[in-house]
C-alpha positions, 0 to 999 in steps of 0.5 A, spaced: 486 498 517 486 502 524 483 498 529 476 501 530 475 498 522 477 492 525 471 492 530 467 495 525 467 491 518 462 486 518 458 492 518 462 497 512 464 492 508 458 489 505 456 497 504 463 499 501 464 493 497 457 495 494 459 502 492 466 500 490 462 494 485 459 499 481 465 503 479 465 508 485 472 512 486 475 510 493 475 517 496 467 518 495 466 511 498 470 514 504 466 520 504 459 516 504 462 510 509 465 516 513 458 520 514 454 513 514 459 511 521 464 516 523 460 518 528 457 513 531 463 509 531 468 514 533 472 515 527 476 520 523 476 522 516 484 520 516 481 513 519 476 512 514 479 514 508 486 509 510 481 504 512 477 504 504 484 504 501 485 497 505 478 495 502 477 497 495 482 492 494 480 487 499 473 488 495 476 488 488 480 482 489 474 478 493 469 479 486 476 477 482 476 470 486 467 469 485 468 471 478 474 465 477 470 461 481 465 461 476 469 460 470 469 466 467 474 468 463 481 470 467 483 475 463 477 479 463 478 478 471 484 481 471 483 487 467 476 488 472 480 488 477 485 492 476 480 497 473 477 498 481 485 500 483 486 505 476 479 508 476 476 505 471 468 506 470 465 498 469 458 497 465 454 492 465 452 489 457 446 487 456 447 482 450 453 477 453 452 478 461 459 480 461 463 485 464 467 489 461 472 495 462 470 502 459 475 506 459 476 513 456 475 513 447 472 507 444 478 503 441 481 499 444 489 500 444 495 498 447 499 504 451 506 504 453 508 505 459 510 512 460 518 512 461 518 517 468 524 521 470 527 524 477 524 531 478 529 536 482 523 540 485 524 546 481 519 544 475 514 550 474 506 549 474 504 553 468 497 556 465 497 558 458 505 557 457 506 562 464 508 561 470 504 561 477 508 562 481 509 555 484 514 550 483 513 542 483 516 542 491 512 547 493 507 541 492 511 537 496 512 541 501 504 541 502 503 534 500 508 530 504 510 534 510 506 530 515 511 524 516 507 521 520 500 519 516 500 512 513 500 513 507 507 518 507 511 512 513 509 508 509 514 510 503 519 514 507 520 507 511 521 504 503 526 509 503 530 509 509 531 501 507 533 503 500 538 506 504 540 502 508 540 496 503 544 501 498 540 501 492 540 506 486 535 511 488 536 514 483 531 511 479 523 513 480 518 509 485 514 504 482 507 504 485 505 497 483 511 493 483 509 486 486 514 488 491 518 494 494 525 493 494 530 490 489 537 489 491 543 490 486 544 482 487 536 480 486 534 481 493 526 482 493 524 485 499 517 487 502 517 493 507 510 494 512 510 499 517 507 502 523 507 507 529 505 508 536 504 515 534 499 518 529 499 526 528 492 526 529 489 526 536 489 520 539 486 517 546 492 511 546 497 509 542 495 505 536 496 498 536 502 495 532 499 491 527 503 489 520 499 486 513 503 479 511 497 478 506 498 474 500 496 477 494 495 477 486 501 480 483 501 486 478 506 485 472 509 491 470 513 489 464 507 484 462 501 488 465 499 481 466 496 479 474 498 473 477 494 467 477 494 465 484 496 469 491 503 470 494 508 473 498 513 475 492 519 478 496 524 474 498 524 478 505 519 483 509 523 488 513 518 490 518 519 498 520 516 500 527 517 508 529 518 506 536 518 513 539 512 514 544 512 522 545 509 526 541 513 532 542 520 529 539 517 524 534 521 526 528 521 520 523 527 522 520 531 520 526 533 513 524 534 511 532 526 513 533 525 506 530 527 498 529 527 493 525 525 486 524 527 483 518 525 476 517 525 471 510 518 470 507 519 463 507 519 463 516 513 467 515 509 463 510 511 457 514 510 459 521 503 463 520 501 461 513 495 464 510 494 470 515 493 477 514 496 480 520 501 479 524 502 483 531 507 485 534 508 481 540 508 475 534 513 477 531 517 479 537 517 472 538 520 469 531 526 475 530 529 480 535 529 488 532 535 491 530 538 498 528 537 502 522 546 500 521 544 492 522 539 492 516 543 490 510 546 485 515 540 481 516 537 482 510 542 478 507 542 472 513 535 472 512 536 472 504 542 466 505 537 462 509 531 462 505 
C-alpha cells in the first residue's frame, strides 16, 4: 500500500471493507474510494487501485478471522473467503443466518483445474471463427510494457529470481500459489519487490516498503486454505530496483537492482508478526547483493534455516 494510504487508512478502510463486504468487485471499490479520496488526499488512480488490491485482502481475511472467532463453520469460512478474491457474489439466507457462496448455476459441483499451457504470442482473437487482426501479443504488448507499475515489477522480479535460481520456466505462472518460486531441490521462496521509481509523476521517490506479512495459504492440489496464518516459504529474496533517474531506468538491466535474500526463519525470529519491513531494517540484518549472487545466497540462507 503506497505511502499516502498509509496516513489515510483509518479513514478508507472501514468504507472499503463495507463495500468489499457486500460483494463488491475491487475495481469498483477503487473507483468509488478514488472519488471519495483521491482529491482530498492527493492520490492517483494507479495509487488507488494498488492500494484496494491490498485492501480487499486485508478485508476478507479480517471477516474470516471474526466469523472463526465466532465458531462458525471453517469450511464455509474458507469458501467465503476465497469468494471476495475470485469474484464470487455473497448473499444473505434468511433461513439459517448463513452466508453462503453463490456462484454461476445452481448446482453445486466440483470443477477441475484447468491444465494451462505456455502461449508463443502468436495465438488469434477471433469473432465467429475469423480473424481480427490481433494476436495474443499484441495484448501483451499493451498490457505489460510499462515494467515499472506495481503489479508487472512484481511478476517481472519473480522472473528474474527464476532465472537466477535456474528453475523450469517452462512451466506457467501460477497465481495463487502460497509462494512464489520452487527450486529443482524443493526450495520455496517468496519474492517482494519495490522502487524508487514509479512511471506515473512523482514529487519524490517512493519510500522502500516490503510486505512480510503472514497469511492464510491457498491450496492449489487441495483447493483448501490453511487454518492458521504463516510465512511458507523457506526464503524471501527482497528485489529492490535501486536506479534513481527516470531518464535511464530500465527494469531489464539486472545491474539497476539489488538483492536481499534472507531465511524466513531470521525474519519470523527478529521482526515476528509485523507487516512490513523498510529498507533500512532490513539493510541492518542481511547486505544486498548482485543479480549473479542470487542463487548463492539463496542456497546459504536455505542451509541455515
Amino acid at each position: 500500500m503506497g505511502l499516502a494510504f498509509e496516513a489515510i487508512y483509518p479513514e478508507v478502510y472501514p468504507v472499503a471493507y463495507e463495500l468489499f463486504t457486500k460483494g463488491m468487485e475491487r475495481y469498483r471499490v477503487a473507483g468509488y474510494i478514488y472519488t471519495q479520496f483521491g482529491k482530498k488526499y492527493n492520490v492517483t488512480e494507479r495509487e488507488t487501485d494498488a492500494a484496494m488490491i491490498d485492501l480487499s485482502i486485508t478485508c476478507a481475511e479480517n471477516d474470516f478471522n471474526k466469523k472463526l472467532d465466532k465458531g462458525t463453520s471453517g469450511r464455509m469460512e474458507e469458501d467465503r473467503w476465497l469468494s471476495h478474491l475470485i469474484g464470487g457474489k455473497l448473499e444473505k439466507n434468511k433461513n439459517n443466518e448463513k452466508e453462503v457462496v453463490k456462484n454461476e448455476g445452481e448446482k453445486k459441483e466440483e470443477l477441475d483445474k484447468i491444465n494451462v499451457e505456455q502461449k508463443n504470442g502468436n495465438e488469434l482473437f477471433t469473432f465467429n471463427e475469423k480473424s481480427i487482426n490481433c494476436k495474443l501479443i499484441d495484448f501483451w504488448k499493451w498490457s505489460v510494457s510499462d515494467l515499472l507499475s506495481n503489479a508487472t515489477r512484481g511478476t517481472l522480479a519473480e522472473f528474474i529470481v527464476a532465472t537466477a535460481m535456474e528453475i523450469d520456466l517452462s512451466s506457467v505462472r501460477e497465481e495463487w500459489k502460497a509462494y512464489d518460486l520452487e527450486t529443482k531441490n524443493g526450495i520455496k521462496i517468496e519474492v517482494k519487490t519495490s522502487a524508487y521509481l514509479q512511471s506515473w509523476f512523482q514529487n519524490n521517490y517512493s519510500k522502500i516498503i516490503f510486505s512480510i506479512k503472514s497469511a492464510y495459504s491457498w491450496n492449489s492440489k487441495t483447493n483448501e486454505l490453511s487454518k492458521i496464518k504463516s510465512r511458507p516459504a523457506d526464503v524471501y529474496v527482497f528485489c529492490l530496483l535501486k536506479h534513481k533517474d527516470k531518464s535511464t531506468v530500465n527494469p531489464l538491466i539486472l545491474e539497476q537492482w539489488i538483492f536481499y535474500v534472507i531465511s524466513t526463519k531470521k525474519i519470523n525470529k527478529m521482526f515476528g508478526d509485523k507487516n512490513t519491513i523498510q529498507l533500512k531494517s532490513l539493510e541492518n540484518v542481511v547486505e544486498g547483493v548482485n543479480y549473479n549472487e542470487i542463487k548463492k545466497n539463496v542456497m546459504k540462507e536455505y542451509s541455515e534455516k
